[in-house]
N, C-alpha and C positions, 0 to 999 in steps of 0.2 A: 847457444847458437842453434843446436839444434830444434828449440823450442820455438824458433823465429822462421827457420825453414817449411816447417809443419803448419805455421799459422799463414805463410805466404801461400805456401801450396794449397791448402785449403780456401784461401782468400781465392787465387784464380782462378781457380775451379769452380766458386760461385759467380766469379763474374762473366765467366766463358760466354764468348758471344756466340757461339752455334745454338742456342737455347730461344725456343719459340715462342714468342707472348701471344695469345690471345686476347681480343678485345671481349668484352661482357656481353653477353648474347642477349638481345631483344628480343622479349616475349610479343610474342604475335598478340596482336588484341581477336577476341574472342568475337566468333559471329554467328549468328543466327540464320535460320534460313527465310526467304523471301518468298514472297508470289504475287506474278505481276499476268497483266497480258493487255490488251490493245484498250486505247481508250474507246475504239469504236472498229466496227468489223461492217461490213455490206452482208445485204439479205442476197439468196442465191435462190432463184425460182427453181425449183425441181421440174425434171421433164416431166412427169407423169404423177400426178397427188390423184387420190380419190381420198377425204376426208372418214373416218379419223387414223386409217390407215398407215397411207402417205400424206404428208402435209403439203401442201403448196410452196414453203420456203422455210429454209436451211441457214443458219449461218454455222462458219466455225472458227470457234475461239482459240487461237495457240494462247494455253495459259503456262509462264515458263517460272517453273520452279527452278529456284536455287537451294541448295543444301551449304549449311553453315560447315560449322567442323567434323559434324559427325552425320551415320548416313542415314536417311528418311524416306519414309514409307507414304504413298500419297492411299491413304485408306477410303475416300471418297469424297466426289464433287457434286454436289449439289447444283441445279440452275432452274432457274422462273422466268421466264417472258413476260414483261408487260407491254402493252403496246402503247401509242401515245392518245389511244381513249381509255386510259388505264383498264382496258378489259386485262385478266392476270388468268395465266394458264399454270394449273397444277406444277408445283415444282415436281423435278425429275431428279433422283439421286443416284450415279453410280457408284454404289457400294465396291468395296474389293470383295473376289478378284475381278470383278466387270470391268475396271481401269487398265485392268492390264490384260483382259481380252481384246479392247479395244484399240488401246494403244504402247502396248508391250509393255515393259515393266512398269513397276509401280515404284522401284526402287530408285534414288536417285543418289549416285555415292558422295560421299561429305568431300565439299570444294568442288564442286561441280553443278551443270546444269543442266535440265532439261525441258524441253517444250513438250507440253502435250496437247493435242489439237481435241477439242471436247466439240463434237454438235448439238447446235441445238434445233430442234425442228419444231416448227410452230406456222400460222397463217388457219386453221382451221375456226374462225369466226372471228379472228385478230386482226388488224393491217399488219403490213409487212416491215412497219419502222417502231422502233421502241428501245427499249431496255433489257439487259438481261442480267438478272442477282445471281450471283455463281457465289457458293461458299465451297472452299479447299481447305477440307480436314486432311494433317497430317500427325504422322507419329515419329518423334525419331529413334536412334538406337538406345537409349537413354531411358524410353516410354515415354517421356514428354509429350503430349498430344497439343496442336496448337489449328487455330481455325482461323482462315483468312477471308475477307468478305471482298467480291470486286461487283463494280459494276461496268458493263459493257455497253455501250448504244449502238444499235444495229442499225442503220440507214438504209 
């Protein structure tokens, strides 16, 4: 009898309903970081250009980086103007830290996002409407280096 007490008590005690079940946790799917920015931007006449100095017209490109899971480092952006007589003006590279002189950090924390506004100044024997080739080298925490190519058309 007493062997039947022990095995009861034992019994309810596993079946005790104050005991919490968890359901199976889902693994987040894994993501990468992005970079985007307008398909097209307007040219901005500058008040005051004397060539090669000041240029005669400005755009500016918000390019907005996204950071995947981990955090990334925008190391430099590249950009060319072409205009729509294919005349092509020297590409321009912001190295770091010149990115983050410019437009404050360069870091962008993982799951998160940031716009960085890049100019570009050009019109110095160009028109004012065309294309602009931007490449955005990034690194993330990892060392992962990854390069993204956009094109913009400036109207």
């Amino acid at each position: 009898m007493r062997k039947l007490i022990v095995v009861a008590t034992l019994f309810a005690a596993g079946c005790d309903s104050s005991h919490t079940s968890t359901a199976p946790t889902a693994f987040e799917k894994t993501s990468g970081p992005s970079v985007t920015a307008a398909a097209s931007v307007p040219a901005q006449q500058t008040t005051f250009s004397f060539c090669p100095e000041v240029t005669p017209f400005t755009a500016t490109i918000g390019v907005v980086v996204v950071a995947g899971n981990v955090n990334l480092l925008v190391t430099s952006i590249t950009t060319q103007f072409t205009d729509l007589n294919h005349i092509q003006l020297p590409a321009v590279t912001l190295p770091a830290p010149v990115p983050t002189a410019q437009f404050g950090s360069d870091l962008v924390q993982a799951r998160s996002a940031v716009t960085i506004p890049v100019n570009v100044n050009f019109g110095c024997g160009t028109t004012s409407t065309g294309t602009v080739a931007m490449s955005v080298h990034l690194t993330d925490a990892n060392g992962v280096s990854s390069v993204t190519d956009l094109t913009v058309a400036v109207r």
